[in-house]
N, C-alpha and C positions, 0 to 999 in steps of 0.2 A: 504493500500500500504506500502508494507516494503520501509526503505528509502536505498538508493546505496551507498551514502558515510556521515560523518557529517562533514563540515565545524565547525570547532570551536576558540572563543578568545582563546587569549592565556591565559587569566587567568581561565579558565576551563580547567585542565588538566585531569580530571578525566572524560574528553569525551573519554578518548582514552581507556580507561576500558571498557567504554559502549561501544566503536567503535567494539571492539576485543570481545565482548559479541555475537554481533550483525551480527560477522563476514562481517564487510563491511570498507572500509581504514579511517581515520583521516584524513582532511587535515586542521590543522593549517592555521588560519590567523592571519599575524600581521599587526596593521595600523601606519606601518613604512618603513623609507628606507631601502634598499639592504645595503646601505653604512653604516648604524647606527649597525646593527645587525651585519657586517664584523666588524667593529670597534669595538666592544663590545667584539666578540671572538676575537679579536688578543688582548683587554688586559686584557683576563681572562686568554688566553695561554701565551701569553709574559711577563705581569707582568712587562712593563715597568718601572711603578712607583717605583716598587724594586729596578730595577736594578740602578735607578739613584743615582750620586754619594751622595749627601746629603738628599734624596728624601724629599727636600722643597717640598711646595706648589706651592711654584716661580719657580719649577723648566719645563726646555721647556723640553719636552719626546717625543721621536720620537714611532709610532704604525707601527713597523716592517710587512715587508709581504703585505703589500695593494699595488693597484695600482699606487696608487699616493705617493708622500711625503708630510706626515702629522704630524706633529705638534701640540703638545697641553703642558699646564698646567697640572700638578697633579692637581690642584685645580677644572681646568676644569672637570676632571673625574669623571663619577658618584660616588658617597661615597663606594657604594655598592659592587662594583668592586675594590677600593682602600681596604676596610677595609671588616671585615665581621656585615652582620649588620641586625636585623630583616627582611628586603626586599633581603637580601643573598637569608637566607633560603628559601623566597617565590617565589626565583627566578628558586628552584635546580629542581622543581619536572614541574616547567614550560618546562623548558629548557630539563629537560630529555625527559616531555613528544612528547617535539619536536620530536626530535632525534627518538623517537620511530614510529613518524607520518608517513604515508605514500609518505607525501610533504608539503609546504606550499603555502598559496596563498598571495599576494605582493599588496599592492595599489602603483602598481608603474609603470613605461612602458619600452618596452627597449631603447626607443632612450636616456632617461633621464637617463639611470643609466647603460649600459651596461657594460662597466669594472665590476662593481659589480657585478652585474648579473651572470656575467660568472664567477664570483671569487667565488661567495657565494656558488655553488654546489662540486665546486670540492676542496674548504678546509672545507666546515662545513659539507658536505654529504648528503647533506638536497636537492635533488627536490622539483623547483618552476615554479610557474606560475605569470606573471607579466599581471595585471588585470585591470589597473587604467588606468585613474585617474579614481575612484571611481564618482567621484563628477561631471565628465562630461556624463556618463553614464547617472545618475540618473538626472540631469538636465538640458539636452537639450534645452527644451524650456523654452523659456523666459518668459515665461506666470506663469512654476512652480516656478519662481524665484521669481516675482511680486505679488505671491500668498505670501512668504513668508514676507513680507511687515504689510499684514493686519490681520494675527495671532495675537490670543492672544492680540485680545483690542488695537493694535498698531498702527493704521491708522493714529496717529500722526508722526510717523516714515517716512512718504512720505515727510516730508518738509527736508529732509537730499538731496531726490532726486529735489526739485527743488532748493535747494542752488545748488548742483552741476552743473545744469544747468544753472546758471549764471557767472560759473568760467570757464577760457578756459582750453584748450584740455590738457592734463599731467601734470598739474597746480598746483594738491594738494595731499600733501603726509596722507594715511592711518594710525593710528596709534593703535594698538591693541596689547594683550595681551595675548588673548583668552579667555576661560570660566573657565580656573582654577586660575589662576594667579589674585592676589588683590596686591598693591604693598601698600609700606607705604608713610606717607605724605611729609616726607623729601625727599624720590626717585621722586614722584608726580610733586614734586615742583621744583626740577632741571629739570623733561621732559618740563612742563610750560617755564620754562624760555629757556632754549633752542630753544625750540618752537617757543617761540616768537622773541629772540635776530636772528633764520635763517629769519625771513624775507619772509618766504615760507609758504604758503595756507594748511591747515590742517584742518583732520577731526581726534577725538581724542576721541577711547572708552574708559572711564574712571570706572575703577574697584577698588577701595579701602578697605583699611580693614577698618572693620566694625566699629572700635573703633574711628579711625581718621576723620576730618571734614573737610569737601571742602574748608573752611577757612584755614584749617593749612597745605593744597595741593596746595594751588593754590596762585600767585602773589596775591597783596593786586589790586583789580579791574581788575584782568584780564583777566574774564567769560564777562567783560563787553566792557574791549577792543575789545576784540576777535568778539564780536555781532554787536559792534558799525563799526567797520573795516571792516567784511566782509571776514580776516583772518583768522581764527578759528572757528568748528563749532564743540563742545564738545555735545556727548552723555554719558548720567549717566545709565549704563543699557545695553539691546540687542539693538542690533545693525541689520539690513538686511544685514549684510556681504555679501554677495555673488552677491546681486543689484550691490552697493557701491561699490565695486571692479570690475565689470563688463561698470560702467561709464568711458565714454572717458575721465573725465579730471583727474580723477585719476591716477597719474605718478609714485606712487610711494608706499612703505607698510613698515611698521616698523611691524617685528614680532618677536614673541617669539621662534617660527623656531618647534614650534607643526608642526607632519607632513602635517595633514589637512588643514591648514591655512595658510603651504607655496606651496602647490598644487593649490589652488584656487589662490593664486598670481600670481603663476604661468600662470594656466589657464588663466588669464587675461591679461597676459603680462606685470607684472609689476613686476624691479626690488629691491631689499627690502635690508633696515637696518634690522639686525640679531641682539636680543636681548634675549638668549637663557636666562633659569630658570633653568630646573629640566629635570629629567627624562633623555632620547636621546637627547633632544635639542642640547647640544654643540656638538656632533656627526654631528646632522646635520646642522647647523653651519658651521662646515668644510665644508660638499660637497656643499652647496651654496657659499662659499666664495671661497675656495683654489679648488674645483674641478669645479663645473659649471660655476663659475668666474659672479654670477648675483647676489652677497650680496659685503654690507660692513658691516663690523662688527663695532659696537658702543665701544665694548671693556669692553664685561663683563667678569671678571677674575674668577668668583665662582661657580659651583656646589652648588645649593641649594637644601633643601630638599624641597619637595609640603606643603603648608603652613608657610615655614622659609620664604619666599621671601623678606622680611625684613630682614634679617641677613644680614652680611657681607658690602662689600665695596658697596659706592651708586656709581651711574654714573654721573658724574658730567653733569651741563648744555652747559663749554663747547665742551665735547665729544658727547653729542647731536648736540648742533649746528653745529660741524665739518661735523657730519655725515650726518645730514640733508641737507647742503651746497654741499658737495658731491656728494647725490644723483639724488638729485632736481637743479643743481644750470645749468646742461647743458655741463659740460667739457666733453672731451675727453673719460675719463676713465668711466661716465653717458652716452653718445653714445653709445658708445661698449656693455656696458651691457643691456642699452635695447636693443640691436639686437642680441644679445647672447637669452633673454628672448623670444623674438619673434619669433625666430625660434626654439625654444623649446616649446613654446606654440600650433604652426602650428606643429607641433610632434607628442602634448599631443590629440589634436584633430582628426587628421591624425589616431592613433593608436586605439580608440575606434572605428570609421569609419570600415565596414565593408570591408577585406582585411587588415584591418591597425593587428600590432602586438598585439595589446592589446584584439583586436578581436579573431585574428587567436591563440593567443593560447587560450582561453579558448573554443573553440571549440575543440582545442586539447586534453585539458584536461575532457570534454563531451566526446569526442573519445576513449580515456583511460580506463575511466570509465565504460565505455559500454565492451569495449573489457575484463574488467577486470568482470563485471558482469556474460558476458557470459561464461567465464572462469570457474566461480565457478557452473555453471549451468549444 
């Protein structure tokens, strides 16, 4: 069977040679926001950072042309785009190859991103399809979740789920990083205390670099507090994420702001501290904070490169505990956002749902495809 079209990452761009061999379209996937990918072209076209008067690091720069008013750090900005840099070049033949694709496909939906949405075709030129969430598609049932539990020798990992079950309903805030990100011990050690000085229920996946020791990470007895109180429940390792975030007494997620990891927050209904690294992250950062209005930011001031994560400024413990306090603590401005979340979550679900928008266009795009087959037939 010849195949009709190749869905490809974005770091294969030499599908699109084979696509054009094959005589069948390209369509690019990226596993990111509408909003990160807009943001990214308006400051390779704008060149903000240039135009600023001193162009500090400290300087605030406005991303001309979006929907919204956006605001960032030069420091915030990926390096890549500020300067030219080995990930330039590996960027040029990506980005062409886009351009050259037939369209791309989105892990995203339209209720969640529409301004973007609509913005992203008619200044980048680029046809899409919004497909996601990804992750509620593919995991449905609750059974393929629970499966993911007792993988890989892990069946220790169920005592995460009956501590939760001892904790009440919105109770405990999530703490993650994801699977790239190792931090250093000094960073470590102000999230510990932070941690511990909010006063608030935590479960805390802990990723270190490899050199550093849970000793020089962690308060002098505080793996011990943490057990003995019933406060803190530290995982060294994988984590069932997607269980974990899916329990009711989970109220809350500290993330890195990877696009995958704030989708499943999402999906859960839960609103998140935003603790951006590398890559898009501070892109998306903004649209969880200043657009969708269901983050707070911890107040990371730096673009790191993947493996620096250690560089630069640490976050103190008490901009942890502010944030934590925040989130979890019940105000006014914690109401609001988790019913901002909850109706985006009843959205995200809605839109995979047969009829929902996430449905009906890739049917659309099966429609397309066909028409375009017959086309050349």
């Amino acid at each position: 069977m010849r195949p009709d079209c190749i869905v490809s990452d974005m770091f294969f761009p030499w599908t699109l040679d084979l696509a054009d061999e094959l005589g069948i379209p390209r369509l690019a996937f990226r596993g990111t926001s509408y909003f990160s990918l807009c943001a990214e072209h308006c400051v390779r076209t704008y060149q903000p950072h240039k135009n600023s008067i001193n162009s500090d690091a400290v300087d605030i720069v406005s991303l001309p042309g979006l929907p919204h008013k956006i605001e960032m750090l030069i420091s915030q900005l990926p390096d890549w785009l500020r300067t030219t840099t080995h990930f330039t070049h590996l960027m040029e033949p990506i980005t062409e190859a886009e351009e050259k694709s037939y369209g791309i496909l989105m892990n995203s939906f339209h209720e969640l991103e529409k301004a973007y949405e609509e913005h992203f075709p008619t200044t980048i030129g680029l046809k899409s399809w919004s497909l996601g969430p990804v992750s509620l598609w593919a995991n449905q049932d609750l059974s393929e979740k629970t499966e993911r539990c007792k993988i890989s020798g892990s069946e220790d990992r169920l005592e995460v789920i009956d501590w939760l079950n001892s904790k009440p309903q919105n109770s405990v805030l999530y703490v993650s990083f994801g699977g790239l990100t190792k931090l250093p011990a000094n960073q470590l050690n102000e999230i510990a205390n932070g941690l511990e000085s909010s006063g608030h229920t935590f479960i805390w996946v802990v990723r270190k670099k490899e050199n550093d020791e849970y000793e020089q990470a962690f308060p002098k007895g505080f793996e011990e507090r943490m057990k003995e109180s019933g406060n803190g429940f530290i995982i060294k390792g994988w984590a069932p994420q997607m269980v974990i975030l899916d329990h009711p007494a989970i109220g809350g997620m500290v993330t890195h702001c990877g696009w995958n990891s704030m989708l499943e927050g999402l999906n859960s209904r839960l609103p998140m501290i935003t603790w951006p690294m590398f890559a898009e992250q501070f892109f998306n950062e903004k649209l969880l904070v200043d657009v969708l209005r269901i983050g707070v930011a911890v107040g990371v001031k730096e673009w790191r490169d993947w493996g620096n994560e250690g560089g630069g400024l640490v976050v103190k413990r008490e901009e942890v505990e502010k944030a934590v306090r925040l989130l979890m603590g019940g105000g006014e401005e914690a109401v609001d956002m988790r019913k901002r979340v909850s109706k985006l979550q009843d959205e995200a679900k809605k839109a995979v749902e047969i009829g929902g928008s996430s449905y009906s266009s890739l049917l659309a795009l099966i429609d397309e495809l066909k028409t375009l087959k017959k086309l050349k037939n």
